[in-house]
C-alpha positions, 0 to 999 in steps of 0.5 A, spaced: 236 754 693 234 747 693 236 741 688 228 741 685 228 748 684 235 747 681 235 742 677 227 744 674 230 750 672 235 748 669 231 743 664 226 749 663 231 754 661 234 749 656 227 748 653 225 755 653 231 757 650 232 751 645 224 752 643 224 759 643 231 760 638 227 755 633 220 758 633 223 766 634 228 763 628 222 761 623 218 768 624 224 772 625 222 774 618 215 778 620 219 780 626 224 785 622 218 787 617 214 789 623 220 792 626 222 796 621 220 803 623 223 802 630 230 805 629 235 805 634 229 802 639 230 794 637 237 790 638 236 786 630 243 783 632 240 782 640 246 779 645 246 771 646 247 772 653 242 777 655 237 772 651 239 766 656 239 770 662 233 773 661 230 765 659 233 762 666 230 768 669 223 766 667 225 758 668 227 761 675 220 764 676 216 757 673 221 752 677 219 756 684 212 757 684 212 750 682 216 748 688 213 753 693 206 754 692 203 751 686 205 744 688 206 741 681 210 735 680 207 732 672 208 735 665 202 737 664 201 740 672 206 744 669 203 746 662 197 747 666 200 753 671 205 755 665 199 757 661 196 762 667 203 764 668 206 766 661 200 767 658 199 773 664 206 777 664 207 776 656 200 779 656 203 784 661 209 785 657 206 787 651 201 791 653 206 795 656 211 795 650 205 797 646 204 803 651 211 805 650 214 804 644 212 806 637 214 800 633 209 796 637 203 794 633 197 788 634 201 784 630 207 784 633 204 784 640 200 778 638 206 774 634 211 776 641 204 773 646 203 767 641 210 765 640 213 767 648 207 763 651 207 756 646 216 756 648 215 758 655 209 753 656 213 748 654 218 750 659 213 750 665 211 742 662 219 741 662 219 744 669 214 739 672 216 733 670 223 734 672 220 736 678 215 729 679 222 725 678 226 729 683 226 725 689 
């Protein structure tokens, strides 16, 4: 893995991560009363390390994209390419959950898209510039 990629990620995992804890924080409120029939379907008290694992995947995804194909190197080539990359698999993710999950409803599908995408947008932004500073 080159350094770029490396240190990109990085920087964007802990965007994802800081900004996701906040924004799914503050709504953690909705998401238990829209979650409430879901029964042993929903982890309420889900593992911190899974959710940080799962946030450096995605910081992994944006940071070799941006290397290998899409040639970003701003913050705002970066939210501009995380917009289309998010915004696609968490709208993938959600549909997918809608069509397999019981406790899936358009408010939840909808809050879950918004909120992954403004965190992981921002992540992609992150990833962006620490890729224009990275000789």
């Amino acid at each position: 893995m080159s350094k770029k990629i490396a240190l990109a990620a990085l920087a964007a995992w802990v965007s994802l991560t800081v900004v996701g804890f906040v924004l799914f924080g503050s709504f953690m409120k909705v998401f238990e009363k829209e979650m409430a029939g879901a029964g042993d379907c929903v982890n309420m008290d889900a593992p911190v390390g899974l959710i940080l694992l799962a946030n450096l995947m995605l910081a992994l995804l944006l940071a070799v994209v941006f290397v290998r194909w899409a040639n970003v190197r701003t913050f705002l080539g970066g939210v501009t390419s995380g917009i289309i990359i998010v915004l696609l698999v968490m709208v993938w993710f959600d549909i997918w959950m809608f069509a397999n999950f019981h406790f899936m409803t358009l408010t939840l599908g909808l809050l879950d898209i918004t909120l992954n995408t403004i965190s992981g947008v921002l992540a992609a932004g992150v990833a962006g510039w620490v890729l224009g500073k990275v000789k």
